[in-house]
C-alpha positions in Angstrom: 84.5 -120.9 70.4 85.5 -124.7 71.0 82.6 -126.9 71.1 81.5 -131.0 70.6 79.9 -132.4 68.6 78.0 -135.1 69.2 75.8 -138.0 66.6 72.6 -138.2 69.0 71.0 -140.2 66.1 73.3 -142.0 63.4 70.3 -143.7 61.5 69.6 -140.0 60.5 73.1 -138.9 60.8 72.2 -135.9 63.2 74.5 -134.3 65.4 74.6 -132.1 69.1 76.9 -129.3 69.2 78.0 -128.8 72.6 79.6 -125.3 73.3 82.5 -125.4 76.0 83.2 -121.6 76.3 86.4 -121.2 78.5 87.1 -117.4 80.0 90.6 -116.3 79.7 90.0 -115.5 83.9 90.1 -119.0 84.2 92.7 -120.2 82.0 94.6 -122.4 84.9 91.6 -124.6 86.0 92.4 -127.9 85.1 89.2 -129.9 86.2 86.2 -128.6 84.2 83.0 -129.0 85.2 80.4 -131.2 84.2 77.6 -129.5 84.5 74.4 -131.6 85.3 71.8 -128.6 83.6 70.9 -128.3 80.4 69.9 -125.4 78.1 69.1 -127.4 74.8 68.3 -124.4 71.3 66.4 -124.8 68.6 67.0 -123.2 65.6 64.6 -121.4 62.9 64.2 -121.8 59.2 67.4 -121.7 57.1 69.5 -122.0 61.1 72.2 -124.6 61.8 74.8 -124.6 64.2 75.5 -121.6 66.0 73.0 -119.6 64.0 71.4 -117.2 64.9 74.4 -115.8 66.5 73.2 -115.0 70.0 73.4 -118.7 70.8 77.2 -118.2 71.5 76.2 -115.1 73.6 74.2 -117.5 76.0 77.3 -120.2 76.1 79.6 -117.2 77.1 77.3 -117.3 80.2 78.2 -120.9 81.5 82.1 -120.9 80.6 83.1 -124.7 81.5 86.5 -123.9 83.4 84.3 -121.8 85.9 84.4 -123.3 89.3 81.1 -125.3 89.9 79.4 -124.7 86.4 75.6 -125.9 86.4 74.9 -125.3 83.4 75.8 -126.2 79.9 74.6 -124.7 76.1 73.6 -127.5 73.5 72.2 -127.0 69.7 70.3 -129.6 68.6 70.1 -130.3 65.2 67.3 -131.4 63.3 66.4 -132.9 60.1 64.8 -129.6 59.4 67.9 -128.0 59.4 69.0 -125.4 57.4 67.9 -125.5 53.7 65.8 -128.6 54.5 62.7 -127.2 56.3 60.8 -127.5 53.3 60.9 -131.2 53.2 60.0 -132.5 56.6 57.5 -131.1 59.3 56.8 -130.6 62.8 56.0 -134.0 63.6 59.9 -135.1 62.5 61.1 -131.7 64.5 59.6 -133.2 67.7 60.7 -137.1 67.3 64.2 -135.8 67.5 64.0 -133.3 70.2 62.7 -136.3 72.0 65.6 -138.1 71.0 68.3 -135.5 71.8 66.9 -135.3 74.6 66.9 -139.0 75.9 70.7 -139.0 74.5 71.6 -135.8 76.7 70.5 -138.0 79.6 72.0 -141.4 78.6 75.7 -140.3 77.3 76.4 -136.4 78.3 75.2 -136.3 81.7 74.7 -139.9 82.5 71.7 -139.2 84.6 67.9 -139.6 83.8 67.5 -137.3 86.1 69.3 -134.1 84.1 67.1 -130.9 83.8 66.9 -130.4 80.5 65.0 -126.9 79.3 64.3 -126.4 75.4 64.5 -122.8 73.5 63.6 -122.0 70.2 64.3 -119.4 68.3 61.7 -118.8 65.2 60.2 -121.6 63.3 61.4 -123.2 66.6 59.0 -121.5 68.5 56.6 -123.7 66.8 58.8 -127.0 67.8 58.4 -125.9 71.3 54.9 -125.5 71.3 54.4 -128.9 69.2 56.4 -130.3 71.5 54.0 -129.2 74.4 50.9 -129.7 72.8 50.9 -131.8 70.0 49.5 -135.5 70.6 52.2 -137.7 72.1 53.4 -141.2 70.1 51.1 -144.1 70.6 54.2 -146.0 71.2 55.0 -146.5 75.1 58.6 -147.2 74.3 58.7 -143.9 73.5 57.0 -141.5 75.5 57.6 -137.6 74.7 61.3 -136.9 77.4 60.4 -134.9 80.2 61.5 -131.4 80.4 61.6 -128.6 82.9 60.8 -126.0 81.3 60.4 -124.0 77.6 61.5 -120.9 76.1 60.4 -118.9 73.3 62.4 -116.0 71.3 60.7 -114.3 68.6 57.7 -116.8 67.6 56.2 -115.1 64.9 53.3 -116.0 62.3 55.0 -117.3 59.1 51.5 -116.7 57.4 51.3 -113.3 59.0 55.0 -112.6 57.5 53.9 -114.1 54.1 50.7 -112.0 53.7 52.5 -109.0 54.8 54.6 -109.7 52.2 51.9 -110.4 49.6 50.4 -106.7 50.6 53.5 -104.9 49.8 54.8 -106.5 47.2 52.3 -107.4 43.8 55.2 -109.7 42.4 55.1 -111.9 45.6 51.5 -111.6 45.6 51.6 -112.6 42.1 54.1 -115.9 43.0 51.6 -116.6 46.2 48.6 -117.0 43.9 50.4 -119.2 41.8 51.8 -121.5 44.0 48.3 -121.9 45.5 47.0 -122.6 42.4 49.7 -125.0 42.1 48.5 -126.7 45.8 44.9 -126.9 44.5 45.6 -128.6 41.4 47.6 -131.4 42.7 46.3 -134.4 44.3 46.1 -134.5 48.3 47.8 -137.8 48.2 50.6 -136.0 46.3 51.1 -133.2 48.8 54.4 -134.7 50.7 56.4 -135.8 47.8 55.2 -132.9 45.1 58.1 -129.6 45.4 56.5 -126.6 44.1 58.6 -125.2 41.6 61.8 -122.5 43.1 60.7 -119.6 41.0 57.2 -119.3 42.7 58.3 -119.9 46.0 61.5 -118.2 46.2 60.5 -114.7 47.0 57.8 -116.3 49.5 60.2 -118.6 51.2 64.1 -118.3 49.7 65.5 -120.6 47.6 65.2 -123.7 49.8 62.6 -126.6 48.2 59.3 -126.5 49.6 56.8 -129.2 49.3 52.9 -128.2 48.9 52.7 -129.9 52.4 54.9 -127.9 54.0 53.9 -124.9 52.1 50.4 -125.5 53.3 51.5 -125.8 56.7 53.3 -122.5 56.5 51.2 -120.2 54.7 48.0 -121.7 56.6 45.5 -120.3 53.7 42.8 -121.7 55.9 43.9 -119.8 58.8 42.3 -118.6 61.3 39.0 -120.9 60.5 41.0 -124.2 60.0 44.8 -123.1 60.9 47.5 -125.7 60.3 50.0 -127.2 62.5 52.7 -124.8 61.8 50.1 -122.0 62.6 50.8 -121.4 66.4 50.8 -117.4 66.4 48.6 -115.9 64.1 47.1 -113.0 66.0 43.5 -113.7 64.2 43.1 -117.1 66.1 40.2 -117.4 68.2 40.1 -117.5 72.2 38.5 -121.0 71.9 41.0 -122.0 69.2 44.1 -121.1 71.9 42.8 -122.7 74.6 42.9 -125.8 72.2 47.2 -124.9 71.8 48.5 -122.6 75.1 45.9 -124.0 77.2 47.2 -127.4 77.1 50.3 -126.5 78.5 49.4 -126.9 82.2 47.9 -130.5 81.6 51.3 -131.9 79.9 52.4 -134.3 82.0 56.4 -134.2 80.6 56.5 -130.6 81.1 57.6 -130.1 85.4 56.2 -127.3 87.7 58.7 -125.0 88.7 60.4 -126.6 91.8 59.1 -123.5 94.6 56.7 -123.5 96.8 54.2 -125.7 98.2 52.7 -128.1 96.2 49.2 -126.3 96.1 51.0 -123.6 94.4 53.6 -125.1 92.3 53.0 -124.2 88.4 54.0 -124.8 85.1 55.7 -122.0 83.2 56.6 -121.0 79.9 59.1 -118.0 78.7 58.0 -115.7 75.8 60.5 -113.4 74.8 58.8 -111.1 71.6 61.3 -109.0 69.4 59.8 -105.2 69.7 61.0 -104.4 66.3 60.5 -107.7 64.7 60.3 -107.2 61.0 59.0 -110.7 60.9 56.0 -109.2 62.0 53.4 -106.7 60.6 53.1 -103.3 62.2 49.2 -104.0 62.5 50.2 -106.7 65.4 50.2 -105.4 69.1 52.7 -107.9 70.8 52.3 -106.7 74.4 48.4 -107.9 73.5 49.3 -110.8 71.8 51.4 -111.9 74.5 48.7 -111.2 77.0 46.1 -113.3 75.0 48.4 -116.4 75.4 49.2 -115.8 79.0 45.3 -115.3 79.4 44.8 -119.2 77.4 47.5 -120.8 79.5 46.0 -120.1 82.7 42.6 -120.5 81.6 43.1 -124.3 80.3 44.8 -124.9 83.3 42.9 -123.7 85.9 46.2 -121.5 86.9 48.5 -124.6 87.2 50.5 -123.1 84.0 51.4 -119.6 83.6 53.7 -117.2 81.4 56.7 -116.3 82.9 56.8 -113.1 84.9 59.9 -112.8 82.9 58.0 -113.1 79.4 58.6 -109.6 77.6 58.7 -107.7 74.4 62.0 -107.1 74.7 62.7 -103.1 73.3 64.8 -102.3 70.0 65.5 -106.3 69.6 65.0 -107.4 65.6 63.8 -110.7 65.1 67.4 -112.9 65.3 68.2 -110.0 67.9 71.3 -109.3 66.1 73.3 -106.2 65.7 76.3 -104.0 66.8 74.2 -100.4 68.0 74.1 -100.1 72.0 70.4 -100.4 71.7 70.7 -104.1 70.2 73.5 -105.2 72.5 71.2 -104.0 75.1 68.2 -105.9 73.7 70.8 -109.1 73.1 73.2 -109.6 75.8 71.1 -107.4 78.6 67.3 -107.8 78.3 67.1 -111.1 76.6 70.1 -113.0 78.5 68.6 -111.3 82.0 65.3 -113.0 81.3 66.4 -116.4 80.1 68.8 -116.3 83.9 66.0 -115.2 85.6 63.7 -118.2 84.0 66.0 -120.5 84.5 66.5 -119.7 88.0 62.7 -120.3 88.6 62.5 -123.9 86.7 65.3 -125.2 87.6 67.8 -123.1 90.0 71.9 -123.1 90.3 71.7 -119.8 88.6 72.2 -117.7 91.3 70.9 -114.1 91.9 72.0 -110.6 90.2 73.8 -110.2 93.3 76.0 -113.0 93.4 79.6 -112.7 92.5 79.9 -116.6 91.1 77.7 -117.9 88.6 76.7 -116.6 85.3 75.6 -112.8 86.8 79.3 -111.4 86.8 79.8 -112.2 83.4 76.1 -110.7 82.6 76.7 -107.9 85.1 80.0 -107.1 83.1 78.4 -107.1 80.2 75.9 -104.3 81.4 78.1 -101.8 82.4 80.3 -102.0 79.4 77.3 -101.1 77.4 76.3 -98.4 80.1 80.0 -96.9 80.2 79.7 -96.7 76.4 76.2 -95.7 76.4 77.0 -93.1 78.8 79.9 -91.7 76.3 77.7 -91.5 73.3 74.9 -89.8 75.0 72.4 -93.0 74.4 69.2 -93.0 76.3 68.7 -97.2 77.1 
């Protein structure tokens, strides 16, 4: 797939990738689009460019030699990136989504205007909801960018995952006592620069260098009393400690209501898209609750100004990257999960179109469906 990139922020030396998907239909269109919507992912931990994989799934939605294309697919990527999530946090993450962002609006669409709506994936879950709800710069030169709307795909409990882990497993166990033995003994003031050492953290982690900050921050061992920043999802929190986190979401100011309806009614929405067999997280953990306990905190703290999608799911069969080749995760990839991220967009910002429509990004989707029923259908699979 032909893509650009882009340096949205050469001090750091960090890039966009911008996907420009062409369909073989519409090989002889000479003027491409430029599509004034954007659709802006955020990768997890160990993710770069085009990883996970269903990122190019979404760009094969918005192909850029269709006539009239709204929409366009952009990856940003962060310091974070890839093997380096050990050395910065969520504080960085968020500077430079802000940045992106601004660039987005200042060199690719050349409009201050653009729509731009984030999705993570992961660990990028928890940029999204740091972006919503963490406290904004203290500098006015550079407020937090104004978005339209926010999408979540498999946000998940990295301390959850880690004691999970620690329960099954007495060597990892073994290597998560050590390293917190490690945490304790060093200095706070030491915390940011001090990498614990690779052969206690790599079967907690992978191989990547952690610092006892960021190590903290993931494996939250204060959690749920005093949970850290990275510590979004845990399903221990309390009620009064989400309403601190979701229920800010409807008093962001940078974060628009969805443009329908009156302005009495207009609301703020997120999309939360849970992987149903997510091995990320423990089997102990009922998502459909979990989800309903953050929906539940939204609209509480905002006095119903901010809601969960109606599109929010646990989407069936879908793993936690929502990879593979069976019909029941193509289904869960390029049916349930693409169909809800349309549909969302559709409500915050529009030029999506309806099932229905025969232009747009629905054919392709629509296409998509039947292939998977036809084969379905062949192979005697119940979807």
């Amino acid at each position: 797939m032909e893509c650009i990139l882009h340096k949205y922020f050469p001090k750091r030396y960090l890039l966009l990738l911008e996907y420009l998907y062409r369909t073989p239909s519409n090989a002889g269109v000479t003027r491409e689009a430029q599509p004034p919507n954007v659709l802006l992912f955020i990768g997890g931990l160990y993710d770069s460019f085009r990883s996970p994989g269903y990122v190019d799934d979404l760009a094969a939605l918005f192909p850029r030699n269709a006539p009239n294309q709204k929409w366009r697919v952009m990856h940003v990527q962060l310091s974070s990136a890839g093997r380096a999530f050990g050395v910065f946090d969520l504080n960085r993450d968020v500077e430079e989504i802000s940045h992106a962002i601004r660039y987005i609006r200042e060199n690719v669409t050349q409009s201050s205007s653009t729509p731009v709506v984030i999705m993570g994936h992961s660990t990028g879950c928890q940029d999204v909801m740091h972006y919503l709800t963490s406290a904004t710069s203290s500098s006015p030169s550079q407020p937090r960018s104004v978005i339209s709307g926010a999408i979540m795909q498999a946000p998940v409990s990295d301390r959850e995952a880690i004691l999970d882990e620690t329960n099954k497993k007495p060597d990892v166990r073994e290597s998560y006592e050590k390293a917190l033995a490690t945490c304790a003994s060093t200095p706070v003031s030491k915390h940011t620069t001090t990498i614990l050492p690779t052969d206690i953290t790599k079967d907690i982690v992978g191989s990547a260098p952690i610092s006892i900050s960021r190590f903290l921050s993931l494996a939250s061992p204060d959690s749920p009393a005093r949970p850290s920043i990275d510590d979004y999802f845990s399903s221990d929190l309390s009620d009064e400690h989400l309403l601190t986190t979701f229920g800010r979401i409807g008093s962001v100011e940078f974060l628009q209501p969805e443009p329908t309806g009156s302005m009495q009614e207009k609301q703020k929405s997120i999309l939360i898209l849970e992987s149903g067999s997510d091995g990320a997280v423990p089997a102990y953990i009922d998502k459909h609750q979990l989800i309903g306990r953050w929906k539940h905190a939204i609209e509480a703290g905002s006095d119903g100004k901010a809601t969960s999608s109606s599109h929010s799911m646990v989407v069936p069969n879908a793993v936690h990257d929502i990879g593979g080749t069976t019909i029941e995760a193509r289904t869960a990839r390029l049916i349930d999960m693409r169909g809800a991220v349309l549909r969302y967009l559709q409500d915050v910002v529009g030029d999506i179109g309806h099932e229905t429509d025969s232009s747009g990004p629905w054919p392709i989707w629509q296409h998509d469906k039947k292939a998977i029923e036809a084969e379905a259908g062949v192979t005697d699979v119940k979807l």
